[in-house]
C-alpha positions in Angstrom: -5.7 4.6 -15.5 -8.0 1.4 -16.8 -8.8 4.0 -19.9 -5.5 5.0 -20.1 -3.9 1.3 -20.0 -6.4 0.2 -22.7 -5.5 2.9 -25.3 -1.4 2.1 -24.9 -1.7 -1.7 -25.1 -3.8 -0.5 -28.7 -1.3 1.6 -30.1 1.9 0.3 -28.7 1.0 -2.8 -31.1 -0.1 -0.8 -33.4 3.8 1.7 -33.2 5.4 -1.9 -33.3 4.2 -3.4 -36.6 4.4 0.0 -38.2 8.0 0.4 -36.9 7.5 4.3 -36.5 9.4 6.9 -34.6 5.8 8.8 -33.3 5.0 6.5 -29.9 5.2 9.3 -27.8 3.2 12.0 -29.8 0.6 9.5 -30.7 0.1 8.7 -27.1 0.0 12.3 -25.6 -1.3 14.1 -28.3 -3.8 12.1 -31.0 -7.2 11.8 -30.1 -9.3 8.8 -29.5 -10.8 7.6 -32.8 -13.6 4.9 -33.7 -11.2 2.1 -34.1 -14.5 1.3 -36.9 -14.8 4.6 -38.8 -12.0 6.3 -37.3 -14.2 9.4 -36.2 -12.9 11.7 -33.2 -14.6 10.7 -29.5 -16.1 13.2 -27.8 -15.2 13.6 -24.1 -18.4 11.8 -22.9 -17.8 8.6 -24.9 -14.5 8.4 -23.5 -15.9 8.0 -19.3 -14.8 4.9 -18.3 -17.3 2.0 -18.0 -19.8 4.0 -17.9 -19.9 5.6 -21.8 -19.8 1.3 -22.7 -22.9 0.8 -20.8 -24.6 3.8 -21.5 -24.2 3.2 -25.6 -25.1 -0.4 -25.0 -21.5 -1.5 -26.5 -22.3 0.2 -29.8 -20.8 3.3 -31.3 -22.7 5.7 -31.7 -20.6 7.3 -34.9 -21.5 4.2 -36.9 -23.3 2.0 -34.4 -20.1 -0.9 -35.0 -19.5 -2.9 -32.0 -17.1 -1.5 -29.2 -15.1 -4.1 -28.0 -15.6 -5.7 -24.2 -11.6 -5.5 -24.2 -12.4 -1.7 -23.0 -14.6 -2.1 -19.9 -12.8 -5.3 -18.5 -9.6 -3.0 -18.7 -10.8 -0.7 -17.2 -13.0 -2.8 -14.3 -9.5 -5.0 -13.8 -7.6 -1.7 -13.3 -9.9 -0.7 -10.9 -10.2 -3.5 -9.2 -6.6 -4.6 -8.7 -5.4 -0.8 -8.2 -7.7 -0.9 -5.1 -6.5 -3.8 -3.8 -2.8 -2.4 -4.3 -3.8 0.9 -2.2 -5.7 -1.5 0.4 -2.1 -3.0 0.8 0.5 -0.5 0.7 -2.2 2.0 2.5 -0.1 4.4 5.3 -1.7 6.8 7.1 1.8 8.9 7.6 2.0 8.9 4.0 2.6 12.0 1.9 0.4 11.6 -1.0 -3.0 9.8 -1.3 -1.6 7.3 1.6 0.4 5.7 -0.4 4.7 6.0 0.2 7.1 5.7 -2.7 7.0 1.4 -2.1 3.4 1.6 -2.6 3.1 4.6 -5.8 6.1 1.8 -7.3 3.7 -1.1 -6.3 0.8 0.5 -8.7 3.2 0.9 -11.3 4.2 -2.6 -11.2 0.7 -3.3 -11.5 -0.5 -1.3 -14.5 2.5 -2.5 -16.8 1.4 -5.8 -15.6 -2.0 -5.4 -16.9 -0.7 -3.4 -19.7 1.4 -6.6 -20.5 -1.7 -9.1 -20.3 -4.0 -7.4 -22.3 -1.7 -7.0 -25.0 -0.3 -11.0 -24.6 -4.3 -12.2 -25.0 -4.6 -10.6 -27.6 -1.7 -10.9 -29.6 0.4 -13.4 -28.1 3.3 -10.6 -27.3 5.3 -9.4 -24.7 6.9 -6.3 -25.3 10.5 -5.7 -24.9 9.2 -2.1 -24.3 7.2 -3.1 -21.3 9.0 -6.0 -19.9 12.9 -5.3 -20.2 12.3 -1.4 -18.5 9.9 -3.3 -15.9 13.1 -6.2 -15.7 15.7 -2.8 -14.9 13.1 -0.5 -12.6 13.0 -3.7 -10.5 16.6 -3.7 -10.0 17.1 -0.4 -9.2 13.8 0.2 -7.0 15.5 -3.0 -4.1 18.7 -0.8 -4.2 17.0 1.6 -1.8 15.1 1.4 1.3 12.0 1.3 -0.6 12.6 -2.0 -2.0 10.1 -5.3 -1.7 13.6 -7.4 -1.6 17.4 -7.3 -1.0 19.4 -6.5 -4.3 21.2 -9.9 -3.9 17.6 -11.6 -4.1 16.4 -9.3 -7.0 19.4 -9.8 -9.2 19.0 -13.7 -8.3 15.2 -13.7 -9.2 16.1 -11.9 -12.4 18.7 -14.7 -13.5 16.7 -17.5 -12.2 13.6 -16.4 -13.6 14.8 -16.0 -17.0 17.1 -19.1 -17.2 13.8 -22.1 -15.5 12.0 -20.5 -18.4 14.7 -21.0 -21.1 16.0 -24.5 -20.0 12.4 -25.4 -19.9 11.6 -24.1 -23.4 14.9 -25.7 -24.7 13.8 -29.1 -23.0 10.6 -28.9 -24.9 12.2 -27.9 -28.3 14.8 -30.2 -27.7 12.3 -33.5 -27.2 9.4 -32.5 -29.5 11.2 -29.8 -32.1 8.2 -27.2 -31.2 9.0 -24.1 -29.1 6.4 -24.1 -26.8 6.7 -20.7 -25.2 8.4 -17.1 -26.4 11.2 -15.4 -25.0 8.5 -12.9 -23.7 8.0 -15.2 -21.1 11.6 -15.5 -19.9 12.2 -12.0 -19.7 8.6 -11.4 -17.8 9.1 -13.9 -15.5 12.6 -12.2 -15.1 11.4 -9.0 -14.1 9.0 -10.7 -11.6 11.9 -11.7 -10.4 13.8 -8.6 -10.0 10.8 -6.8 -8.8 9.7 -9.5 -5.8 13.2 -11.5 -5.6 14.1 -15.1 -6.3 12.2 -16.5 -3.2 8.6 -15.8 -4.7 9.6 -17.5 -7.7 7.7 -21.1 -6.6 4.5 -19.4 -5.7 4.6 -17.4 -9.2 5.0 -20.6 -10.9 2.9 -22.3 -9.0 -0.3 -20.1 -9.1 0.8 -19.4 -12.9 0.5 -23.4 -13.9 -2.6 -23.5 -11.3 -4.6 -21.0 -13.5 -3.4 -21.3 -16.9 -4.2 -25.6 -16.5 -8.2 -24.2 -14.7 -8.5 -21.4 -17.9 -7.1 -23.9 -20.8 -9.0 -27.0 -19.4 -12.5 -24.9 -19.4 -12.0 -23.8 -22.7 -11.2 -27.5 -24.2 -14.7 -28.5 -22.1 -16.5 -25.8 -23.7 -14.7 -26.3 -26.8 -13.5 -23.1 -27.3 -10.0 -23.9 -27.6 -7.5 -27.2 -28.6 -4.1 -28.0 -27.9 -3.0 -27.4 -31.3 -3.5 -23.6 -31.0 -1.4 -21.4 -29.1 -2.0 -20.2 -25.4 -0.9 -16.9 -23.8 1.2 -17.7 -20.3 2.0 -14.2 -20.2 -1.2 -13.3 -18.4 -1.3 -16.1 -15.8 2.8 -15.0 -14.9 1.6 -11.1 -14.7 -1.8 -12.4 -12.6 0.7 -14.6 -10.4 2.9 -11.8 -9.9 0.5 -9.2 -8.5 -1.1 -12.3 -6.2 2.3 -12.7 -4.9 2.9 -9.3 -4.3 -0.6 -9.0 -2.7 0.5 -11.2 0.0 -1.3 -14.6 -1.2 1.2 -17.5 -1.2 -0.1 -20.5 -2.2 2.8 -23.0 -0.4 1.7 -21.3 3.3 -2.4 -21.5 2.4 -1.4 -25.1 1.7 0.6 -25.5 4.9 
């Protein structure tokens, strides 16, 4: 899924600026290609994690660098898809231990990651990703296997979105500089319609907690300034799967 999560967040960018029809076929059907020389990958250099350490990071069509982006996809995936199962884990489950609440929990997950990787790296938040994510959220807490009520999902949607905007009007409004996109809003949205308007606070709060520890290491080791732009979408995905985890921040402080 790591491998899989790391080729769409590539193309999905790359269907968007080209403005083509072809999404679909592209991701099913074309082969992965040397983002360098554009050859065809064989099967073994597609092996997650592994075929990156065992080439030593290097192609070996043209010996160009392969991008870290790949394994750290791929180890996060791993990682946080674990932890998901380790949650939602029921014995008197039908398939793999997991129910329908925990399959839809790994979902949530992935386009969360999906998400992430693409806002780092491009300082986007897909409509494709985030307004689907916004509506599945809605419709999963109409049924039993819900995380929330449907009166606290469609109040977490409408209070997610609108702190963002009045926040991001409030900061055009006193220093004439939008200082966050509407990618945000509608992320922080479907958070909201996913995990209901009561896990709001701890989203914002462990969001703020590690953008301010991320952004204030960089300036130390001078590897970024205030006068370039900052993804938040990561930290608000990261928060999201903490809070859906079980970690709340306001009871560890209590």
């Amino acid at each position: 899924m790591g491998s899989f999560i790391s080729m769409l967040s590539w193309r999905l960018v790359k269907h968007i600026e080209s403005d083509t029809p072809e999404l679909l076929r592209s991701l099913v059907f074309d082969r992965s290609r040397c983002t360098n020389c554009n050859t065809p990958l064989s099967a073994m250099q597609l092996i997650p994690l592994l075929s990156w350490l065992l080439s030593k990071g290097k192609a070996r069509c043209c010996g160009s660098s392969i991008s870290a982006r790949y394994p750290l996809t791929e180890l996060a995936t791993a990682s946080l898809s674990t932890l998901t199962v380790w949650t939602f884990f029921d014995t008197n489950a039908p398939l793999l231990g997991l129910n329908f609440q925990g399959w839809a929990a790994l979902l949530f997950v992935w386009t969360l990651i999906t998400i992430s990787v693409i806002d780092f790296e491009h300082y986007l938040i897909p409509d494709r990703l985030s307004l689907p994510l916004l509506w599945l959220g809605l419709l999963l807490n109409t049924s039993d296997a819900g995380f929330v009520s449907l009166s606290e999902a469609v109040w977490g949607a409408a209070v997610g979105y609108a702190s963002l905007w009045l926040i991001f009007q409030s900061h055009r409004a006193l220093t004439g500089k939008e200082g966050m996109g509407y990618g945000d809003f509608k992320l922080t949205a479907a958070l909201g319609a996913w995990l209901g308007v009561q896990a709001l606070i701890p989203i914002f709060i462990l969001a703020g907690g590690l953008a301010i520890v991320v952004m204030s290491s960089l300036m130390l080791l001078k590897k970024h300034d205030l006068a370039n732009a900052f993804p938040f979408g990561p930290w608000l995905a990261g928060a999201g799967i903490l809070v859906l985890l079980g970690i709340d921040p306001i009871h560890l402080l209590l």
